[in-house]
N, C-alpha and C positions, 0 to 999 in steps of 0.2 A: 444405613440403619434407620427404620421409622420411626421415629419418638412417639410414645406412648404417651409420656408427659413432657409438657410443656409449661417451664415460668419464665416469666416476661416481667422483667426488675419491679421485681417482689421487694417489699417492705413489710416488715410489722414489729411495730411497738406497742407498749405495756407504758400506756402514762411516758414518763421520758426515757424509760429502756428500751431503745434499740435491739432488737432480738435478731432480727434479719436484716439486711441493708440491701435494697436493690442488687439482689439476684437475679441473673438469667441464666437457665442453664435448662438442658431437655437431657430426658430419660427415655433410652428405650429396652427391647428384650435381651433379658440378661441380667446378669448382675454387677451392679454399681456400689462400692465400699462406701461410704458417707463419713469420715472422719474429722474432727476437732476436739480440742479439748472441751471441757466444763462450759458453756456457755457460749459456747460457739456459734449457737442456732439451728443445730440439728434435729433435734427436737420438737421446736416450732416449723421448722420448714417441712417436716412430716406430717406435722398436724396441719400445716396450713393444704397439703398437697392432698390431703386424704376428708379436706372440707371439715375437720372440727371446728377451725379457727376461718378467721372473713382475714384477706389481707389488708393490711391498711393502704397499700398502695400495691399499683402490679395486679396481676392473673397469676392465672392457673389455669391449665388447661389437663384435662386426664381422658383418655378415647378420643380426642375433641369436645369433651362436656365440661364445663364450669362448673364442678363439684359443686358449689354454693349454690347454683342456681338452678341443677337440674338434680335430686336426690336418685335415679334411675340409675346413675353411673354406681351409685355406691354397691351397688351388685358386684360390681369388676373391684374394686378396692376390699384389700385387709390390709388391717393395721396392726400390728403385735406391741405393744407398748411397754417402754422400759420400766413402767412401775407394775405393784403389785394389781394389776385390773383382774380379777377373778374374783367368786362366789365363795368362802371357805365353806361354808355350808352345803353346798354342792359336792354329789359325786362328781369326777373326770370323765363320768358317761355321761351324766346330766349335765355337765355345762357345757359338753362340746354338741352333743342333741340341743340343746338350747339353742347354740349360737345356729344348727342347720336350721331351726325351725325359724327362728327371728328375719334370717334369708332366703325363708321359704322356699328351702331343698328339697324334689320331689323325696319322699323316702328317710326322712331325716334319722330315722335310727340306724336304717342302714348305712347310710352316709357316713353317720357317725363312728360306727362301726372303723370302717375302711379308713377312716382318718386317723383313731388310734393307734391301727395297725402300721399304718405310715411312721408314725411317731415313737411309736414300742412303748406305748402305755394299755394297751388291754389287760395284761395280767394285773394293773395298777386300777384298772378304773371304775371299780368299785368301793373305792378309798376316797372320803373327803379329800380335797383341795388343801383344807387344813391342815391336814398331816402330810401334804406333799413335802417333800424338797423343796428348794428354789427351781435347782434345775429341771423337777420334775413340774413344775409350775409352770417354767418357759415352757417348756413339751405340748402342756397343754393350752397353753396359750396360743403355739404354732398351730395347732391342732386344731381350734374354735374355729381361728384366720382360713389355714386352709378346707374346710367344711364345705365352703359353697363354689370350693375351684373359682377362684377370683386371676384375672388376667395380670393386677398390679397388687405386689406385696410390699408391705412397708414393714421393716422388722428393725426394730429399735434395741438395742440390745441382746437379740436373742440368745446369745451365748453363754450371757450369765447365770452361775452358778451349777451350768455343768460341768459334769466330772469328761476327763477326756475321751474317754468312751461315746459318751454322750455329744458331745462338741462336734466329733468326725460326724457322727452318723445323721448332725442337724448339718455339716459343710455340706456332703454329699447329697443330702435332700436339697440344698437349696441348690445345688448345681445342678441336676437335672432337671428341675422346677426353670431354671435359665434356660437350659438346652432345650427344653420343650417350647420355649418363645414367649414366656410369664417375665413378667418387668419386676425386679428388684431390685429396690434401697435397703442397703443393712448398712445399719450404722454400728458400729464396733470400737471399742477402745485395746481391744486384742489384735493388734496391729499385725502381726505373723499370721491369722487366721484368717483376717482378711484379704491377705498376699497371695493365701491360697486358693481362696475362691475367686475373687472378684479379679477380671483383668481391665477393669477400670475402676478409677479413687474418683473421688471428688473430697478433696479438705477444705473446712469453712473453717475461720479466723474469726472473732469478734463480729460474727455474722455474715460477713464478704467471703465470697469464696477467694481462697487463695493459692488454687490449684485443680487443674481437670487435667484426664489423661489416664495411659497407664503409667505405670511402676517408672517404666526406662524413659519415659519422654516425658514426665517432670522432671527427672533425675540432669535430664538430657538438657532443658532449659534454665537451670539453674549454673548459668552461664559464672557467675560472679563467687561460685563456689567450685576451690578444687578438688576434682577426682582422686581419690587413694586406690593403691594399687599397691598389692601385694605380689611380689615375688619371689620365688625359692629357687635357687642355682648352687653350683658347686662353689662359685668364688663370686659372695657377695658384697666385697670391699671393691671386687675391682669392677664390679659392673652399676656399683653405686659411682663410683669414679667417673666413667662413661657416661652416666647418665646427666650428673651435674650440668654438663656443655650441652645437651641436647635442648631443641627447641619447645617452648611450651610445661618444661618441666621447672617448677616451682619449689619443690623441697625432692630432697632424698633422704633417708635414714637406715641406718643398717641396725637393727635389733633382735638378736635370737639366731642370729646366723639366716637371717631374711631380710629382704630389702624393702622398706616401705617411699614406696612411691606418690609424690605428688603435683599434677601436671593439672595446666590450663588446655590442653588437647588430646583429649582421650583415643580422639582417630589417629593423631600423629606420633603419638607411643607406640601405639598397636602395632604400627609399623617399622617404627624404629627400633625397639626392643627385642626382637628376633635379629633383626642388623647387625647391634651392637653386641651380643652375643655369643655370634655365630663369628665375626670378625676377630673376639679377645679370645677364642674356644672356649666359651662358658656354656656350662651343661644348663637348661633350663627347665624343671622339674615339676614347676607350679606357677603359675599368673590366674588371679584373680582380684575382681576389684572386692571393697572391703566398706564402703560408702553406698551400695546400690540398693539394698533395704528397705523394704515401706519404713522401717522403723526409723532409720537414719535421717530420709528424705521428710519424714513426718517433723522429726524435731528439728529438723532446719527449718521450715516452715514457721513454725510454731515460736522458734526461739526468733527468727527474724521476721515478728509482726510488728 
């Protein structure tokens, strides 16, 4: 995959707050999840990558341009930002026509046109800003960004404040926005939403990243955490029995007439849990793990910083 963007241990602080910490990490086409909590540095590492902010230490690199130093690239960058950035005085044709003309899009009304339609606000956007929704705000805030068909999208909370109607119909846009070879960072705190688009996270910690990958290969090197395993059989006493003497297994518990399973080797289960079953004649109904979750692997993370 070619990286689109490129940082090279990235710093920046605020006076003595540390915001980011020597970062290195590359982006390229597709969608990339941005995760951490409150002050994590997601925020700033978007603004740093999109040239609002100078790093204090470290690059950027975005097409191979130094955002900072060559303004030309910013044609290829949008930015969707978690606050309220809009006109409220503004129709939702006028700011999104705004933002085509400020990137001097041949045809800017038409443009604009086609980008509400993208977003399903036309029938809306002869309506102030001010009396939009939240989520009718994101919309058009997606709407401004995508205006001038930019190569790298940076969408900072986009999700918020739509209804789920609205949520699916921004997932789907942002995936084939991927599938077409457009680079994006969405950063999200709707963890399941992100699981469904992006097939890689990136989670930042007190500004360090503390995790790259997909879903299964964080999950995968979280070596010093055991795997839970759920499963469902005719005789769960007695294949919890079984299990105790087997190798790499760590706890068992039988609750609900199921077996909660917990092993140091999730490959060496795989294989022996059909074994042991087939050996007692225990019928086996259901296996699945119960710990694999953006959401689970998110608060391990998080809780062990």
């Amino acid at each position: 995959m070619s990286e689109t963007i490129t940082v090279s241990t990235l710093s920046k602080w605020f006076g003595p707050k540390v915001a980011v910490s020597e970062v290195t990490i590359g982006f390229g086409p597709g969608i990339t999840g941005l995760l951490g909590p409150n002050g994590a540095g997601k925020t700033t590492l978007m603004r740093v990558v999109a040239g609002l902010q100078k790093p204090s230490q470290g690059s950027v690199s975005v097409l191979g341009i130094d955002p900072r130093s060559d303004p030309s690239v910013y044609r290829e960058i949008a930015l969707v930002p978690e606050d309220e950035a809009v006109y409220e005085r503004l129709t939702g044709r006028a700011f999104v026509e705004l933002a085509a003309k400020l990137a001097r899009v041949d045809d800017p009304i038409e443009q604009a046109q086609k980008t509400l339609e993208i977003v399903d606000l036309v029938g809306s956007a002869h309506r102030r800003l001010g009396g939009f929704s939240k989520g009718m705000r994101q919309r058009a805030k997606v709407a401004a960004a995508l205006v001038s068909d930019p190569r790298v999208l940076l969408l900072d909370e986009p999700l918020n404040g739509a209804d789920p109607v609205q949520r699916a119909a921004l997932i789907e846009l942002f995936q084939r926005l991927g599938e077409e070879g457009k680079t994006l960072i969405v950063s999200s705190h709707v963890l399941a939403e992100v699981e469904r688009m992006a097939e890689r996270v990136v989670a930042m910690v007190d500004g360090r990243l503390a995790a790259v990958g997909s879903i299964a290969t964080i999950r995968e090197a979280m070596t010093d955490k055991p795997r839970k395993v759920f499963a469902e059989c005719s005789d769960p006493r007695a294949l919890a029995s079984a299990l105790i003497a087997t190798d790499g297994v760590v706890g068992v518990f039988v609750e609900n007439g199921t077996v909660q399973i917990e092993t140091q080797d999730a490959w060496g289960l795989a294989r022996s849990l059909p074994r042991l079953a087939l050996e007692r004649d225990i019928a086996l109904t259901r296996v699945e793990p119960v710990d694999e979750s953006l959401e689970s692997v998110f608060r391990y993370l998080v809780e062990n910083r």
